[in-house]
N, C-alpha and C positions, 0 to 999 in steps of 0.2 A: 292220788299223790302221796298222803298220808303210810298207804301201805309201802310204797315204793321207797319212801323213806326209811320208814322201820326195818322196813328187809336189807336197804344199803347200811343202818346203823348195824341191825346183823351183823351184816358180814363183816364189817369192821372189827365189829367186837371178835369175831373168829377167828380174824386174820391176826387181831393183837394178841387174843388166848394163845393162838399157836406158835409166835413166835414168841412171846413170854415163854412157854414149856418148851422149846427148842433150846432158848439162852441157859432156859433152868439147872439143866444138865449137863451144861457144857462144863467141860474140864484142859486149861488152855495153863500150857507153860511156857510165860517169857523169859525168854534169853536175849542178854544185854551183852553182847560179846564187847564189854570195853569196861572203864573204871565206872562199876555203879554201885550207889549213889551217885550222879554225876550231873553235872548241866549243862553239857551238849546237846541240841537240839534234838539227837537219837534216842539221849536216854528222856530227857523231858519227854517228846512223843509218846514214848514207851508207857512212862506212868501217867499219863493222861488215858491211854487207852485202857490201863489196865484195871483203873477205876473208873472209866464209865463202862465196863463190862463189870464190873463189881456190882456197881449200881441195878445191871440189869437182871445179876442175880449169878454169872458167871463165875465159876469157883476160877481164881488165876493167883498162877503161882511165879515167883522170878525165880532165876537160878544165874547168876554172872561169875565170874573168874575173880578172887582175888587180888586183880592188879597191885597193889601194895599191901605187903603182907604184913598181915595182924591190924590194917588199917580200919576194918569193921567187925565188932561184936554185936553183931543183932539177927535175929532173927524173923525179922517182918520188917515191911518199912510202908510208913504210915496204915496200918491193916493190913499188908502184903505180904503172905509166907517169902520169906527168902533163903535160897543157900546158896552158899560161895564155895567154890572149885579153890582149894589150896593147891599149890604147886609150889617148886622149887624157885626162882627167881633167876635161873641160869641160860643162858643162849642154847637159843635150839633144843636142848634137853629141858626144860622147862617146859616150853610149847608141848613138845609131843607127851612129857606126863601130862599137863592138862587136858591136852585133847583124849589121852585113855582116863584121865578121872572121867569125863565126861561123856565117854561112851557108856561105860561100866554103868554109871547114874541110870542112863538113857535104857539099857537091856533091864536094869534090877527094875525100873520104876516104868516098864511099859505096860504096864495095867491102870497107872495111875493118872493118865490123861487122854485126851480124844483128841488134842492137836496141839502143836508146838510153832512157836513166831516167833522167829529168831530177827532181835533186831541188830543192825550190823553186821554184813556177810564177810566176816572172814572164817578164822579156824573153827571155832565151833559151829558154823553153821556147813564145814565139808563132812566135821565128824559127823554132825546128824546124818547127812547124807552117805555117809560110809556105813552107818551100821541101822538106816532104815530097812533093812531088809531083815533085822533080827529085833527092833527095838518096835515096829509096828507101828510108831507112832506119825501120823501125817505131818509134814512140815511144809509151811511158807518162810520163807527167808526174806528180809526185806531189804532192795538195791536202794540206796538214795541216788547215786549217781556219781558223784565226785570219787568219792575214796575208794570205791568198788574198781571205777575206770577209769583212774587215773592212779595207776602203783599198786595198786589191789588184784583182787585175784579174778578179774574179769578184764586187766590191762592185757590189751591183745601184743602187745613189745614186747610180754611178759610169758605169752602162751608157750614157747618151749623152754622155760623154764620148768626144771624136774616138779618140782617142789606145787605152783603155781599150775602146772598141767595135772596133776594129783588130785589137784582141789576143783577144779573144774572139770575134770571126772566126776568127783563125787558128790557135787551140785546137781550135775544129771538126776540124781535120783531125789530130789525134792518134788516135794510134790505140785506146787508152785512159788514162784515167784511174785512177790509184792514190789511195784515199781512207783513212784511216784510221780513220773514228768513223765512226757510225751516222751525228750529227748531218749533219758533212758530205757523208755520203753521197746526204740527205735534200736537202739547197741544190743539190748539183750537180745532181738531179733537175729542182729549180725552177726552174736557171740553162737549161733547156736540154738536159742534155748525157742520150745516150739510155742506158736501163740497159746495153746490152750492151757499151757504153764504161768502164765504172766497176766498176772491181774493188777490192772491202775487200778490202785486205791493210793487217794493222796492222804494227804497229813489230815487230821484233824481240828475241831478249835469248840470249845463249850462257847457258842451265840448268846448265851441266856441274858449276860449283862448287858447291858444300853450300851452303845460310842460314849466314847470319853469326850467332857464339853471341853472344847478347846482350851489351850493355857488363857490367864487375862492377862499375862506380860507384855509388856511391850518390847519385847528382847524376843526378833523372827529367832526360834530354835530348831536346828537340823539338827536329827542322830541318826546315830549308828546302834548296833547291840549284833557282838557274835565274836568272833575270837579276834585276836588283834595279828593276822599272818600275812605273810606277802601276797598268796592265791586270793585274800577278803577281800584284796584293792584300797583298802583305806586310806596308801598313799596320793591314789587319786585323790580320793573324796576330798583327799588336805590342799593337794594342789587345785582341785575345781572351785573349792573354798576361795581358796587366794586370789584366783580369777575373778569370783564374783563380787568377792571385798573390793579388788582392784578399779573394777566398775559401779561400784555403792560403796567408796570410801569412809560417807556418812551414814549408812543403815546399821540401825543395833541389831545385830545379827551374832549369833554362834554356833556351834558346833559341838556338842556333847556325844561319846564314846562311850558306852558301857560294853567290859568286856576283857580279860583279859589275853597274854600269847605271847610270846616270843618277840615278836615285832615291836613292842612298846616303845624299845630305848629308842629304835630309829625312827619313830612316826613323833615322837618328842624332838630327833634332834631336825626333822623335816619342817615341824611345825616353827621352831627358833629359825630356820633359814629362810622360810616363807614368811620370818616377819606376822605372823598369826598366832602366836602362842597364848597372849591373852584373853584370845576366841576360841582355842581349844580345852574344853575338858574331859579327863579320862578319870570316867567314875570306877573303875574296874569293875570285876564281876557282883553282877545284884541279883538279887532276889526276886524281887518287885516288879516284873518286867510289866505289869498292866499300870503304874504310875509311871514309869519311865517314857513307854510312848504316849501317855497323858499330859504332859507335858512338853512336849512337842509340836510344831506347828508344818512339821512335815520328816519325812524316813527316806535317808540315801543306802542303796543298797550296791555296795561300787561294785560286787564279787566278779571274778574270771570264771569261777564255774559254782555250779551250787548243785544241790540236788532239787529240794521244793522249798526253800526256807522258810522255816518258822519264823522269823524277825519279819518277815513280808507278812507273812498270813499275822500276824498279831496288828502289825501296825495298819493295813488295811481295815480288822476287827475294829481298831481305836478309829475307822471313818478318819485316817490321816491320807494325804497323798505321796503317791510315791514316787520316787526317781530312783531306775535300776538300770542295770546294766542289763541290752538286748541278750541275754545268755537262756540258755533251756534250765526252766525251774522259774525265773524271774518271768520269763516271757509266756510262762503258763498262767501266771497269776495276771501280772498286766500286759492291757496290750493299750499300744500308745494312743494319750488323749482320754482315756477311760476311767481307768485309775487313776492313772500317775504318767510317767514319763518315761520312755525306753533311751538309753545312748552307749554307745558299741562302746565294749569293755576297754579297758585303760585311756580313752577318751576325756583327759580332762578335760580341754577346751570346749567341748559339748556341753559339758559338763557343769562347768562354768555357766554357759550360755541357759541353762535350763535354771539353775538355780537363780541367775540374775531371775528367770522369767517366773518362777514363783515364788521369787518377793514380790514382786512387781505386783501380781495378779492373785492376792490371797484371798479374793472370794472364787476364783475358779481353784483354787486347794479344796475349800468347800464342797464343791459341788465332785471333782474325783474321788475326793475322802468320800462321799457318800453313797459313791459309786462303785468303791472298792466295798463299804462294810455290806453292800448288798450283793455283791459277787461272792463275799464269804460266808454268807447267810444261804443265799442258794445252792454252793459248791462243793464246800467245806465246811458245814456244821457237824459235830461232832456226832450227831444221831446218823445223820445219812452214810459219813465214814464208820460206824460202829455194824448198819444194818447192814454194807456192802463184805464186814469182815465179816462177821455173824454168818452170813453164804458162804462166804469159803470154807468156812471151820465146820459147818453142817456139810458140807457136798453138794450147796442148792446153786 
């Protein structure tokens, strides 16, 4: 038994030397096709993976677009090479100089990396694709779902458009696709793209810290955290609120919003009409996103479409229960009675009805909180998402 032992510890140790000296050498350039520095769940994603590949020893580099110009002087960010694509700030001529800065980058500097992860697929992820065939370098592009297929450049309403049919030529030539739901997995099938291109690897999440112990308030708290747009649903969540207050006139109960958007002034003036404004607050965008669902005693997620949401995978991590809207992205994460709770998008009355049901029953929160932080331990811990990209950026 003894030797059978030492030979399995072997090989272990073999299998970790080698893929230590596979990461060692790797050479990986993120592209953050949007404002980064930034705190959309794309770009956060982005700099979570791009430091636990650091960690593993993986030289990675960012390269984004200067959306606001003169907006950042730096050149790394928190230990991360970075450069910014300057461009003109003009319609349509703006676009296409950035997409030739970015080619130009991609030919001068194709010696200088072994694979490129573009995250957010729009323009510069067709230019990789346009000049892969002189730039060498292998690319994954990665779909979240929403913004890709819906008004993006994989919306099929969209496909004869000149511009949009360009771009989806030039996608062709990636070498794969990074998809993160089911859902989208199933469109980029329909768009086209062939299965041995499309690799599910979902979102990420560092496991290492314990669940957050429950708040000791006695004030039930429900949040939000993500942008504050009409596609989020939030007006739901305000109206499903009102419903449940309606039926627990007397429960201390609230509703906290972190987050900011467009939407603000009107989910304010919804909240004054529903008679709730003193249950509603909107912390705007924080930083802190690991005390904010710590505080909390459950996570409404009202969205019409999503891709894989990070606010799910976090607030799951914090062992909270959830209640989301049955959409693809949500319904990969929970499935109903397990986690949390599923109810068909713009459903308030359900909505309603679910929330009365976990006031009501806040030791069964317990028990799906705990059920979620072990589906995120199992699914989506950051090593197991790190070791599935590690394979693609090797060819394994």
């Amino acid at each position: 038994m003894m030797n059978v032992d030492r030979s399995m510890a072997g090989q272990a140790r073999a299998i970790g030397e080698a893929q230590a000296q596979s990461t060692a050498d790797l050479r990986i350039l993120f592209v953050v096709d949007s404002r980064f520095p930034g705190l959309g769940g794309a770009e956060s994603q982005a700099v979570k993976l791009a430091h636990a590949l650091k960690d593993r020893g993986v030289h990675v580099e960012y390269v984004a677009p200067m959306v606001n110009a003169g907006e950042y002087d730096i050149d790394n960010y928190d230990g991360i090479p970075i450069r910014f694509i300057e461009y003109p700030h003009v319609k349509y001529l703006g676009s296409l100089f950035m997409m030739s800065k970015f080619a130009l980058f991609l030919v001068r500097n194709k010696n200088e990396f072994d694979f490129m992860h573009v995250h957010v697929t729009r323009l510069l992820a067709a230019t990789a694709g346009l000049v892969r065939p002189f730039s060498n370098i292998p690319i994954v592009t990665k779909i979240s779902g929403y913004f890709e297929f819906e008004g993006g450049v994989l919306d099929q309403r969209k496909r004869l458009n000149p511009i949009n049919a360009l771009m989806r030529l030039a996608l062709r030539n990636v070498d794969y696709v990074q998809t993160i739901s089911k859902e989208a997995e199933q469109k980029l099938l329909e768009a086209g793209f062939k299965p041995q291109q499309i690799a599910l690897i979902p979102n990420g999440i560092d496991t290492s810290s314990p669940p957050a112990p429950m708040p000791e308030s006695d004030v039930f708290t429900m949040g939000y955290c993500g942008r504050l747009r009409e596609i989020k649903g939030v007006h739901v969540l305000l109206k499903g609120y009102a419903k449940c207050k309606a039926q627990r006139p007397d429960a201390n109960m609230r509703v906290v919003l972190a987050g900011g958007g467009t939407f603000e002034q009107e989910l304010r003036a919804l909240a004054a009409q529903l008679n709730i404004t003193n249950d509603i607050e909107f912390l705007g965008t924080i930083e802190d996103t690991a005390s904010f669902y710590g505080d909390l005693d459950l996570y409404i997620q009202p969205s019409y479409v999503e891709g894989l949401p990070n606010s799910v995978i976090e607030a799951m991590h914090a062992a909270r229960a959830v209640v989301a809207t049955d959409i693809g992205g949500n319904n990969d994460l929970i499935e109903e009675n397990v986690a949390g709770h599923l109810f068909p998008a713009g459903d308030d009355e359900k909505l309603g009805e679910l929330l009365v049901k976990c006031f009501d029953d806040q030791n069964d929160n317990l028990r799906l909180g705990k059920a979620g932080r072990a589906i995120i331990e199992q699914r989506y811990g950051m090593d197991s998402v790190i070791n599935q990209l590690v394979g693609v950026y090797s060819g394994r």
